[in-house]
Backbone bond lengths (Angstrom), bond angles and torsions (degrees), N, CA, C in turn:
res aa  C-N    CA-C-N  psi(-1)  N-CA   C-N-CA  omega(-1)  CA-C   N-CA-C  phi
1 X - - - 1.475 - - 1.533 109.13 -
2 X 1.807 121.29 145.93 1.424 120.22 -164.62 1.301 81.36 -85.35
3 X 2.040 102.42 150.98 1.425 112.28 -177.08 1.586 89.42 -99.36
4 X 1.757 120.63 140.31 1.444 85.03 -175.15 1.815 80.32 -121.44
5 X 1.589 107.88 148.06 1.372 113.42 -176.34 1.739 109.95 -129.98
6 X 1.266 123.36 102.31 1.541 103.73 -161.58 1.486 117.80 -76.28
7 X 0.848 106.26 -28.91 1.822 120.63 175.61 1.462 107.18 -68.15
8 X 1.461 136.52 -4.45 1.330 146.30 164.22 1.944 105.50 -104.36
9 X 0.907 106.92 -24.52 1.391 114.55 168.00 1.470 109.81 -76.26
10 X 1.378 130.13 -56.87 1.388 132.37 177.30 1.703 127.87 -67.64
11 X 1.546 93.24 -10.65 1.531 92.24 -178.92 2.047 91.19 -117.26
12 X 1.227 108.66 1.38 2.025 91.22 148.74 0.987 100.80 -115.06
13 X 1.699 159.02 52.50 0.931 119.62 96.45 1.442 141.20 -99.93
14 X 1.053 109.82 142.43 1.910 154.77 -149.46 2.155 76.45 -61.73
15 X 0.750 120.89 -111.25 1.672 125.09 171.11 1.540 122.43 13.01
16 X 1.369 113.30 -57.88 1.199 123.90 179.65 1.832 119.67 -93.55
17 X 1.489 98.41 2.59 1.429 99.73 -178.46 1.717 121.42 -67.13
18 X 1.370 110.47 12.84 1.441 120.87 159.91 0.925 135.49 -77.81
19 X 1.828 102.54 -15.98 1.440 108.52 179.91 1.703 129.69 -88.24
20 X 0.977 139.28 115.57 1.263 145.82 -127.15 2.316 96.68 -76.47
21 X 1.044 109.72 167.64 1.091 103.07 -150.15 1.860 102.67 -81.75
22 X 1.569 105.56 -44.05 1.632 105.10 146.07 1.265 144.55 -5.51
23 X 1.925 92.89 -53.62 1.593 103.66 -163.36 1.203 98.25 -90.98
24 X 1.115 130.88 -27.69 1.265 133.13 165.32 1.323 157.41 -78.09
25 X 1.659 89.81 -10.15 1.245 104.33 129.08 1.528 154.78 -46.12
26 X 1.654 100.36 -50.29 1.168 129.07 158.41 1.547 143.96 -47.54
27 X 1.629 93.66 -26.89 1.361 116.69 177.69 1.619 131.01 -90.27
28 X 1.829 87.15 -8.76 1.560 102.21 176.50 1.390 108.80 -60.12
29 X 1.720 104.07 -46.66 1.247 112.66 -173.11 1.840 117.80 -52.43
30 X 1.073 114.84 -26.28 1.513 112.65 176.90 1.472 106.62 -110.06
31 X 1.180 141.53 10.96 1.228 136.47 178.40 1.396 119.89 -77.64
32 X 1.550 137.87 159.06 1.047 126.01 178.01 1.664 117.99 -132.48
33 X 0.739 139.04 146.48 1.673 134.09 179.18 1.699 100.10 -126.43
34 X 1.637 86.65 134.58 2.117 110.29 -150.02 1.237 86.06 -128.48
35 X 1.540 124.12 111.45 1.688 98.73 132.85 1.350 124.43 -95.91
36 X 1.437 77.75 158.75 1.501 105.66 -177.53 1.181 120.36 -87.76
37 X 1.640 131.52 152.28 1.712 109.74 179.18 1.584 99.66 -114.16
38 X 1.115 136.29 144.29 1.772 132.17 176.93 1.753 103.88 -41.25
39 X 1.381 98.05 124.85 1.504 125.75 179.51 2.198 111.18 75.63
40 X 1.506 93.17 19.53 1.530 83.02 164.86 1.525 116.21 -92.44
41 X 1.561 119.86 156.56 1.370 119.22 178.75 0.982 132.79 -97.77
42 X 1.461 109.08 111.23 1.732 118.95 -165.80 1.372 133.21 -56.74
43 X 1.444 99.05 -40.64 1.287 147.47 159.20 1.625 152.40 -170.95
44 X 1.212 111.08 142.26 1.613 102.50 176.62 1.840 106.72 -153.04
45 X 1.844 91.53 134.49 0.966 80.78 -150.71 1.912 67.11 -170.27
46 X 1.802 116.96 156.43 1.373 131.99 177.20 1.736 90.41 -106.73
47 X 1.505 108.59 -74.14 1.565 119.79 -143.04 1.651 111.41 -92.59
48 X 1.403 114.68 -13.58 1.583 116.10 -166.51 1.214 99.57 -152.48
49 X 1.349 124.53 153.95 1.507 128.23 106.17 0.998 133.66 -135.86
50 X 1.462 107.07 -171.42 2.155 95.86 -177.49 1.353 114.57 -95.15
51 X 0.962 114.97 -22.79 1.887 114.48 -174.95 1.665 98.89 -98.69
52 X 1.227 114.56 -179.60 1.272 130.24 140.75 2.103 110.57 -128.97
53 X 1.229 99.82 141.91 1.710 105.06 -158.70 1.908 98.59 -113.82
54 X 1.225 91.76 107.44 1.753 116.73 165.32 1.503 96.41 -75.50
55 X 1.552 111.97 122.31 1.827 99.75 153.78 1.258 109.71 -103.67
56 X 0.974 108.69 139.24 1.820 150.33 179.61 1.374 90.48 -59.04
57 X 1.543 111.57 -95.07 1.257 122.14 -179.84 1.698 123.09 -146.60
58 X 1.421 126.83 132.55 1.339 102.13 -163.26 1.420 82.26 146.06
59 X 1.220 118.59 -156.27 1.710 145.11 -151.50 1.349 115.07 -170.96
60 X 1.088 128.27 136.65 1.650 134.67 -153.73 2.065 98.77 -156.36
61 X 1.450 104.30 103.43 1.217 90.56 -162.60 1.762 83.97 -99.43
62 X 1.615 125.99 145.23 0.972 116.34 153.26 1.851 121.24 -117.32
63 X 1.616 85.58 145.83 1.308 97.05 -170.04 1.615 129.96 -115.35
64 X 1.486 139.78 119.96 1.049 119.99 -162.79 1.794 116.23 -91.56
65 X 1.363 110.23 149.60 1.485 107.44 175.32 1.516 105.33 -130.36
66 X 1.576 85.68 143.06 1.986 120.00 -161.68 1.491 103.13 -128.43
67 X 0.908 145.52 116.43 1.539 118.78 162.36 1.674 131.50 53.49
68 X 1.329 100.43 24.52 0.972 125.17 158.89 1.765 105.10 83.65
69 X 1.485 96.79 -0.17 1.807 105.63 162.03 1.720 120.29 -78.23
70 X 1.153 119.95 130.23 1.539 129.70 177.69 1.962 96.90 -81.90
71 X 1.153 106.85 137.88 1.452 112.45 175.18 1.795 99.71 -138.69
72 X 1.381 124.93 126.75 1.589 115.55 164.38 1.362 108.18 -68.26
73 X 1.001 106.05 108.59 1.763 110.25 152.38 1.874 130.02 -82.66
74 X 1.283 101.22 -0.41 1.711 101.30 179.41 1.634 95.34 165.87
75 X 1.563 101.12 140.45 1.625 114.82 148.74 1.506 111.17 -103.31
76 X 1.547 110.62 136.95 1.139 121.17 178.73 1.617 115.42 -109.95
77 X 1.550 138.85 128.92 1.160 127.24 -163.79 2.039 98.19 -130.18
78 X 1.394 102.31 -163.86 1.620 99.77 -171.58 1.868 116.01 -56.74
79 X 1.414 86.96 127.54 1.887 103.24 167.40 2.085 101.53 81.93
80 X 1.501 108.65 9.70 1.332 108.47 168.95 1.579 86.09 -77.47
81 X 1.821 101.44 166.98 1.248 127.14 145.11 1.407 137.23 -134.73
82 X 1.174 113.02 150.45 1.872 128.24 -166.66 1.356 101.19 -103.38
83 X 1.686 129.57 134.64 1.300 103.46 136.13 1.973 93.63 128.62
84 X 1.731 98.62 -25.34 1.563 121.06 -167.20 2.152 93.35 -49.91
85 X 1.512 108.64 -44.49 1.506 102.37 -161.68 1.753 106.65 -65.10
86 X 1.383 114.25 -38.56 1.241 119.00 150.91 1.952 121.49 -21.31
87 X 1.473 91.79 -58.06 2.110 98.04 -170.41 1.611 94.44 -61.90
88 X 1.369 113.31 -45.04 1.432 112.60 -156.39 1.711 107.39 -78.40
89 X 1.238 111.30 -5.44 1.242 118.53 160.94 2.219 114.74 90.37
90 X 1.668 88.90 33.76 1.046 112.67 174.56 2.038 128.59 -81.71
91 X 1.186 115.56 -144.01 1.196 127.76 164.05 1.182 139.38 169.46
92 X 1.024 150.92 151.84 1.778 142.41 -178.56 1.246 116.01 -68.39
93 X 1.632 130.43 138.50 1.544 98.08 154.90 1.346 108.73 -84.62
94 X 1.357 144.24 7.62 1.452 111.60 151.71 1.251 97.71 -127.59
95 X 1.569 129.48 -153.47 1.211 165.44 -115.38 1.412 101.46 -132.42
96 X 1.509 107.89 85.84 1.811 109.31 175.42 1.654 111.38 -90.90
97 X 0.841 105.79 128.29 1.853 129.44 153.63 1.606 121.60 -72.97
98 X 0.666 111.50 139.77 1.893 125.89 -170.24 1.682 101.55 -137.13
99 X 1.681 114.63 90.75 1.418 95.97 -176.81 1.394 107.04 -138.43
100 X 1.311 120.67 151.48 1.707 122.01 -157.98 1.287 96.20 -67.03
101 X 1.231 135.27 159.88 1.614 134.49 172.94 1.777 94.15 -115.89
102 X 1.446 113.19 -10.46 1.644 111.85 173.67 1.155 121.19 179.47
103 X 1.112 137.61 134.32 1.794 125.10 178.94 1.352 106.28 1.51
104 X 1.450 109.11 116.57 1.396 119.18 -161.92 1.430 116.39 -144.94
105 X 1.532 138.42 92.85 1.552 142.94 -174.00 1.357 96.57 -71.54
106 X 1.354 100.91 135.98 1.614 116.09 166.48 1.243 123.39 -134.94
107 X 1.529 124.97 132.69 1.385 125.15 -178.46 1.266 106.81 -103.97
108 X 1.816 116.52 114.84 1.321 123.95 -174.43 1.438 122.37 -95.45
109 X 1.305 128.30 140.62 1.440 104.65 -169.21 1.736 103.73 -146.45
110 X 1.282 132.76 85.74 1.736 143.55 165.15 1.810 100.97 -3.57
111 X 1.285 101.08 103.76 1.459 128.60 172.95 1.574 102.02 -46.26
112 X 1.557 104.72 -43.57 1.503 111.50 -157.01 1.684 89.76 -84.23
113 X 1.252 136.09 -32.69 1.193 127.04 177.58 1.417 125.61 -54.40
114 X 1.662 102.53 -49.87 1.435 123.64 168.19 1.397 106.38 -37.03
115 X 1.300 109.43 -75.91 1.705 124.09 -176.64 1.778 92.09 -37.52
116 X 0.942 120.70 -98.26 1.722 135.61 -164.01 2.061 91.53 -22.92
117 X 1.030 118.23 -54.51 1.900 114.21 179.59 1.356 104.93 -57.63
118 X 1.344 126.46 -31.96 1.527 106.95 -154.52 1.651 111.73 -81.40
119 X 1.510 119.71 -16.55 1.614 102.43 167.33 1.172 120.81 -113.96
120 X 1.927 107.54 60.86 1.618 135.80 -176.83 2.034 73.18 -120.59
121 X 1.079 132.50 -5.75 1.443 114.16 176.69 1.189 123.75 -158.38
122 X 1.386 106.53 107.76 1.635 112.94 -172.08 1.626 116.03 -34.28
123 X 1.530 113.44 -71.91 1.324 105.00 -177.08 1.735 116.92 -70.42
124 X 0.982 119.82 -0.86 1.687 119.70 165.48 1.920 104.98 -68.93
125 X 1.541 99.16 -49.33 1.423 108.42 -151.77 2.111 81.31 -67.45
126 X 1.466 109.05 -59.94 1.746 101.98 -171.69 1.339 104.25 -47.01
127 X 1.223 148.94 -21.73 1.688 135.80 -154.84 1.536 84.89 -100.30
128 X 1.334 142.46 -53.28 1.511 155.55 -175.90 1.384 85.41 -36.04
129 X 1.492 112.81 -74.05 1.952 101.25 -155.02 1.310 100.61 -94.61
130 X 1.111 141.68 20.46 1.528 136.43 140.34 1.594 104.80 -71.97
131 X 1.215 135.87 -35.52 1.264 153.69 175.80 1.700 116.17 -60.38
132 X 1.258 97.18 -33.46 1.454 123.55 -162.04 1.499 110.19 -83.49
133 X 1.883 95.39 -43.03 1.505 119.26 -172.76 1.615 101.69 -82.25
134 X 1.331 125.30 -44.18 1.194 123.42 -146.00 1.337 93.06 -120.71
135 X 1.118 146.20 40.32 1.460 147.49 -152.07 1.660 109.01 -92.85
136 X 1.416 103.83 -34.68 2.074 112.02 160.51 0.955 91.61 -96.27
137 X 0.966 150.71 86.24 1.760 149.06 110.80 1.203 84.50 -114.38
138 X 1.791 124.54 -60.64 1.493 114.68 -124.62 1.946 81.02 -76.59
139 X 1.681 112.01 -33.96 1.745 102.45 -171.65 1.177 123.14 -59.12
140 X 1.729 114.05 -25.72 1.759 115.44 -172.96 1.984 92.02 -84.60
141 X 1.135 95.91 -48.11 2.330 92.96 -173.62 1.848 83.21 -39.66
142 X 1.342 122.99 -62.44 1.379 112.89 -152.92 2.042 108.78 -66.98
143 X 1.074 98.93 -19.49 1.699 101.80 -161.93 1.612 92.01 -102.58
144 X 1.074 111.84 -38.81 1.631 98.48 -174.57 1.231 135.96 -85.49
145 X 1.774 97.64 -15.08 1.702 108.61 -163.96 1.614 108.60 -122.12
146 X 0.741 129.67 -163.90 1.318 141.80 148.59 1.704 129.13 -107.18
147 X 1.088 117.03 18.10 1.451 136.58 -177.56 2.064 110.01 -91.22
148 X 1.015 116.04 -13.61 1.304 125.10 166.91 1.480 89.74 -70.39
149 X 1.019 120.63 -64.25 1.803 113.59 -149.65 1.752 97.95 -83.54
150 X 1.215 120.43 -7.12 1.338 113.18 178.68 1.935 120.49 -113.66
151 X 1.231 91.32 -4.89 1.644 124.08 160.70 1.880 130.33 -76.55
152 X 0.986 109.93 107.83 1.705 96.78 170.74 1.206 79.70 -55.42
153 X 1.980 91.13 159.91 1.601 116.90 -179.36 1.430 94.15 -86.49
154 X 1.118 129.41 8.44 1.775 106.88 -176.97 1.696 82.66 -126.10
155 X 0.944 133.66 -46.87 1.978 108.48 164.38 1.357 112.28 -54.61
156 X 0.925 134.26 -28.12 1.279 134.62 175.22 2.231 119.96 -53.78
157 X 1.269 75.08 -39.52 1.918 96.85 -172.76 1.572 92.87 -77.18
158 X 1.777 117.68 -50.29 1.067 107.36 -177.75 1.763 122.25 -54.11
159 X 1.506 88.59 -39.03 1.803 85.76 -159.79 1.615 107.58 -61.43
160 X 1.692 107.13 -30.51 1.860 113.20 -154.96 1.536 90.53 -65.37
161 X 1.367 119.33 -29.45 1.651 123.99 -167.06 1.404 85.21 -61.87
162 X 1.281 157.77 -66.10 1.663 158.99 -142.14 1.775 97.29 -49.75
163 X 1.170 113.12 -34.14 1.660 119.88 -170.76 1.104 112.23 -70.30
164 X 1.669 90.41 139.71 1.624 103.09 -174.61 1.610 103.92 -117.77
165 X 1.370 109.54 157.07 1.509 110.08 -170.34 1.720 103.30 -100.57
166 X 1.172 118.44 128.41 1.451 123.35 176.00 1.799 118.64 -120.98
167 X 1.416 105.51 107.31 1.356 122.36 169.49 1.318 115.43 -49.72
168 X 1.585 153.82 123.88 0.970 145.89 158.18 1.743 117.60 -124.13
169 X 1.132 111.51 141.33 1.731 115.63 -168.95 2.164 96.89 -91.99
170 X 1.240 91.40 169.59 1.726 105.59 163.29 0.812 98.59 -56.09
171 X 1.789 95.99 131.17 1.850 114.38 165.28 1.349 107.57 80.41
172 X 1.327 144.86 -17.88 1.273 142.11 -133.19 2.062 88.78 -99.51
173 X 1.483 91.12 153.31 1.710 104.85 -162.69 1.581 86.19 -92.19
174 X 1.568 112.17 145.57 1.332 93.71 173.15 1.941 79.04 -128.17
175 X 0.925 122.83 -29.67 1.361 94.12 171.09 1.828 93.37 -157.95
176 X 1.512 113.91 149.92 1.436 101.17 -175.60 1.998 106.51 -110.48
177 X 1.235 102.45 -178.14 1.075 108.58 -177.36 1.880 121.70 -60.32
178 X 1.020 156.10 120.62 1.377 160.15 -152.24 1.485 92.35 52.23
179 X 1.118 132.99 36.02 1.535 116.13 135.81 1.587 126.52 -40.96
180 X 1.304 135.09 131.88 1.046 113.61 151.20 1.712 125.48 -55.63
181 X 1.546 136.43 148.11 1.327 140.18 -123.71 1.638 80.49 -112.26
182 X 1.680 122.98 138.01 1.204 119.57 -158.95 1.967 94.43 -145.49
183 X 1.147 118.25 -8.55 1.612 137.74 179.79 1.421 138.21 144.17
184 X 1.357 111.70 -144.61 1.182 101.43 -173.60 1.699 98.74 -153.68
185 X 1.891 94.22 134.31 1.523 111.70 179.42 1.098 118.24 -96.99
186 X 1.427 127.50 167.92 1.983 158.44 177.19 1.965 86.75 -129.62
187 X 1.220 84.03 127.90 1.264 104.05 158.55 1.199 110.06 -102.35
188 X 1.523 107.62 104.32 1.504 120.18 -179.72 1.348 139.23 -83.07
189 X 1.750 113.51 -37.93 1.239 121.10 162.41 1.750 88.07 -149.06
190 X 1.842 100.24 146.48 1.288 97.91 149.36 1.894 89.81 98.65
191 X 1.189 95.90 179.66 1.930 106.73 179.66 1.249 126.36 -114.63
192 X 0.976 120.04 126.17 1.701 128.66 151.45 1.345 137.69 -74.63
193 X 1.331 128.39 120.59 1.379 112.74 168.78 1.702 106.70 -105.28
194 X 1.428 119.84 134.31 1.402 123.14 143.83 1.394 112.39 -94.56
195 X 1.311 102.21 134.57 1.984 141.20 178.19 1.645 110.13 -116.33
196 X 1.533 106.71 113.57 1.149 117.64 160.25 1.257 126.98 -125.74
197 X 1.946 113.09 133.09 1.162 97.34 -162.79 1.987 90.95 -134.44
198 X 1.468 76.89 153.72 1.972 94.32 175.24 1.402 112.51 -118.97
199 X 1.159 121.07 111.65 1.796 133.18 -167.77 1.449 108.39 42.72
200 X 1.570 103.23 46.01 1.501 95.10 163.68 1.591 96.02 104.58
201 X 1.005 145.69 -46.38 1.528 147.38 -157.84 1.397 98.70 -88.15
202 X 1.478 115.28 152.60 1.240 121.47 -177.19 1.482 105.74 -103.72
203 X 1.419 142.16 121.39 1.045 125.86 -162.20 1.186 111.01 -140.01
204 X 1.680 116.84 -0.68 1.624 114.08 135.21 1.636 86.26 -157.44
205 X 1.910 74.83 161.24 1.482 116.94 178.53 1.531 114.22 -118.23
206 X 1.174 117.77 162.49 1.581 122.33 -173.02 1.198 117.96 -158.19
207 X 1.116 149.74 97.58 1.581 168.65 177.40 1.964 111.16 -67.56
208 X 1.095 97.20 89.06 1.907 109.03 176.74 1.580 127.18 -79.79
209 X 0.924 117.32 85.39 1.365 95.54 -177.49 1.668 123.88 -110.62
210 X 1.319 136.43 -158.91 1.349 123.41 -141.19 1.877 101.23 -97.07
211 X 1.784 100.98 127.29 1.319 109.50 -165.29 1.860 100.94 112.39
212 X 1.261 115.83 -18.94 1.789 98.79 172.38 1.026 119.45 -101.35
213 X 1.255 128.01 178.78 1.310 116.81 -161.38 1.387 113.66 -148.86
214 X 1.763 144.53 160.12 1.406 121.72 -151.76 1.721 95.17 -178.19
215 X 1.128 115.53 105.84 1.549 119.82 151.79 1.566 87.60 132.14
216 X 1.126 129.80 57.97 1.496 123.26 174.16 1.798 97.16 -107.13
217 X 1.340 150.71 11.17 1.090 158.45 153.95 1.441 96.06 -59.82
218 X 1.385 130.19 -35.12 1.438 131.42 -163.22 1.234 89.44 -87.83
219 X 0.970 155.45 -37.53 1.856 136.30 170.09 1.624 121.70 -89.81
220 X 1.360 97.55 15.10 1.720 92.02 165.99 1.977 106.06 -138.30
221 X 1.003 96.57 -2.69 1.415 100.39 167.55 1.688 120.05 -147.45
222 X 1.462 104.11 -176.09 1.301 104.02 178.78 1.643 131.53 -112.01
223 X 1.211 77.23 14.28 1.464 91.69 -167.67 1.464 121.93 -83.08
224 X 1.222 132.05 156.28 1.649 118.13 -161.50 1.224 106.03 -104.19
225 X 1.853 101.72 172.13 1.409 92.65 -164.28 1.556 139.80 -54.99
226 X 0.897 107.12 164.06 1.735 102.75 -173.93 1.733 97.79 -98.57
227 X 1.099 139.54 -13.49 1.645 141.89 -173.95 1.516 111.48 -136.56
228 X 0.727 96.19 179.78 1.702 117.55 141.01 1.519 135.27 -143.38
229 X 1.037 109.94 121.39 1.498 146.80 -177.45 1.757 99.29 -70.49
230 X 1.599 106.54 135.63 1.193 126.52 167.95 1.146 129.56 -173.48
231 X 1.734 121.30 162.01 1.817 101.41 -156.14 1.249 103.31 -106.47
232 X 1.209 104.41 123.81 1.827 111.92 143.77 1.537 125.64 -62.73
233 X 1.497 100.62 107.04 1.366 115.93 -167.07 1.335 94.37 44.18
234 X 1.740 83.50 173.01 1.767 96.63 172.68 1.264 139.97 -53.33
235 X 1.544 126.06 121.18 1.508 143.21 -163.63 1.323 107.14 -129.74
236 X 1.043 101.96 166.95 1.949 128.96 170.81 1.493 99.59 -140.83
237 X 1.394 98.85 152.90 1.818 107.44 162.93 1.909 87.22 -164.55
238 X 1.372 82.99 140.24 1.599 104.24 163.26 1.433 105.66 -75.72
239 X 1.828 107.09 149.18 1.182 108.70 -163.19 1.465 102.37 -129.03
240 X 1.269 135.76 131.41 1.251 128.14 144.03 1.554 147.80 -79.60
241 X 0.950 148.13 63.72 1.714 144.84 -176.53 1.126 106.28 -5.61
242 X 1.605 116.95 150.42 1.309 119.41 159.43 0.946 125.04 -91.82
243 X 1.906 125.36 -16.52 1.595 130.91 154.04 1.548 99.71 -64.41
244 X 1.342 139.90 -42.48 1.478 117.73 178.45 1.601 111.13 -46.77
245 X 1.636 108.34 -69.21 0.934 136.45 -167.93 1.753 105.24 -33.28
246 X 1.103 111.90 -47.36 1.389 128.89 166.16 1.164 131.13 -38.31
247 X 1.633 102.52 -54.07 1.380 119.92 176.45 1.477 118.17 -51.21
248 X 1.612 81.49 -54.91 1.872 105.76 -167.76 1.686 103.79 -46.83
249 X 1.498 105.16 -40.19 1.513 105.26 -177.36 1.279 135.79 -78.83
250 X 1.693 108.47 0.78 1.188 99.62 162.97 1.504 119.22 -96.18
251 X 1.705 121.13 5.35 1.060 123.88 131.57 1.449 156.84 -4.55
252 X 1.766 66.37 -95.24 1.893 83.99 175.29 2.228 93.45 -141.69
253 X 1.470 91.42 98.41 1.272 100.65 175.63 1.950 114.76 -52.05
254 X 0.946 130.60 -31.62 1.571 129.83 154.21 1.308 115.93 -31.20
255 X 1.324 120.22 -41.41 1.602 113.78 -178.08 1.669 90.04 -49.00
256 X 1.082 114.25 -86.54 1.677 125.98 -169.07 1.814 106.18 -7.44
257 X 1.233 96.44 -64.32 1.431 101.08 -172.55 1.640 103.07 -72.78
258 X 1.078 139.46 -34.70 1.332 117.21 -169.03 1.482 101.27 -71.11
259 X 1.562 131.22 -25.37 1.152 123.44 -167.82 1.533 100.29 -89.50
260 X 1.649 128.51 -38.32 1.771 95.61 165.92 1.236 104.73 -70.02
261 X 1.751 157.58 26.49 1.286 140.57 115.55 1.053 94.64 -29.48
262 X 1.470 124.43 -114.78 1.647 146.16 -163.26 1.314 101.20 -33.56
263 X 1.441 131.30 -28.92 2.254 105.21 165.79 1.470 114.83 -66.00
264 X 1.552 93.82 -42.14 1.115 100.62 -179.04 1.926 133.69 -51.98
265 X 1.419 112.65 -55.31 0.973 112.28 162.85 1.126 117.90 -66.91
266 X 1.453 133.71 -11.25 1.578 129.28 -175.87 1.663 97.97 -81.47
267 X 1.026 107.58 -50.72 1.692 116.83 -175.77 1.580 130.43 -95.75
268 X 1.324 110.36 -13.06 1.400 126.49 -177.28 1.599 112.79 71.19
């Protein structure tokens, strides 16, 4: 028989490790554990909800709705969570589904409760609205990279805060080829093209769009750019410095290495 323990559930997951050890205590007391049966609905919902849903164990497929088309946007499996963009006081632009993919335990926990604990603790309440502020940085670092899983979750909150948001128009250069190397972008909304050229010839092209990411060679080396980067129509991308970037690492020396990860697989 599953032993189910929620206070061992809340301190593995990686997401909520901001929450101070107090508050989480506290939350056992209102929490709930649901099963689910394959194809029941966990949730659906665009702008709110009331819980946020830990799975126990099981599969949680979520699905987005547009026009009355279903699209998968993510499987979720044990100690993921659903529901987090909700706490931070976010929303979908469309119509998400939350639905068991099979006998499925869930640990439920009142959004509005959460909120009411978090200014019982100074450093809970500062990591919350850094969370609050930086909430697409911290979702693309986690969805795009591999630096979530090689990050404490509370260096992690710190570093996404370092990002700066950059407006760019059609056509506009955001950095050209032998530039000297100045950081590293998130393509946030909107498109990128990288252009590389050898005596003039273009001899590859590359199409970016929102969630990829491009110039992380500029914080582990010195070498200049290898392209040039420019926007298709209007874009944003979060930006990192390479004097930030710097800073951060004498920190937490891991940044360094997770990012020759990401040259590495970008470039071999």
């Amino acid at each position: 028989m599953l032993e189910i323990n929620p206070r061992t559930i809340l301190n593995e997951v990686k997401d909520l490790a901001w929450l101070s050890s107090s508050i989480k205590d506290r939350l056992i007391s209102v929490s709930k554990v649901i099963l689910y049966d394959a194809r029941d609905m966990v949730f659906q919902g665009k702008d709110s909800s009331e819980n946020i849903y830990i799975i126990i164990s099981g599969e949680i497929k979520i699905l987005s709705l547009e026009d009355d088309q279903e699209s998968l946007v993510s499987v979720l499996y044990d100690k993921s969570v659903f529901g987090l963009s909700f706490l931070y006081g976010k929303s979908y632009p469309h119509i998400h589904l939350a639905i068991a993919a099979n006998s499925t335990l869930v640990l439920e926990i009142p959004i509005n409760d959460i909120l009411k604990e978090i200014p019982s603790c100074s450093d809970t309440k500062r990591l919350y609205g850094m969370l609050v502020e930086y909430y697409q940085a911290y979702k693309f670092i986690k969805r795009s990279t591999s630096l979530g899983d090689q990050l404490s979750p509370i260096f992690l909150i710190e570093f996404v805060s370092a990002f700066e948001t950059k407006v760019y128009k059609d056509k506009a250069i955001i950095f050209n080829q032998n530039d000297e190397p100045d950081g590293y972008y998130i393509c946030l909304k909107g498109q990128v093209e990288v252009i590389v050229e050898v005596k003039g010839n273009v001899v590859f092209r590359a199409l970016l769009k929102e969630g990829d990411y491009f110039g992380e060679l500029a914080l582990t080396t010195n070498s200049k750019r290898s392209g040039t980067v420019l926007s298709l129509g209007d874009s944003e991308c979060l930006f990192l410095s390479k004097a930030i970037f710097n800073e951060l690492v004498e920190k937490e020396p891991q940044l360094l290495e997770g990012f020759k990860l990401l040259a590495k697989l970008a470039y071999g």
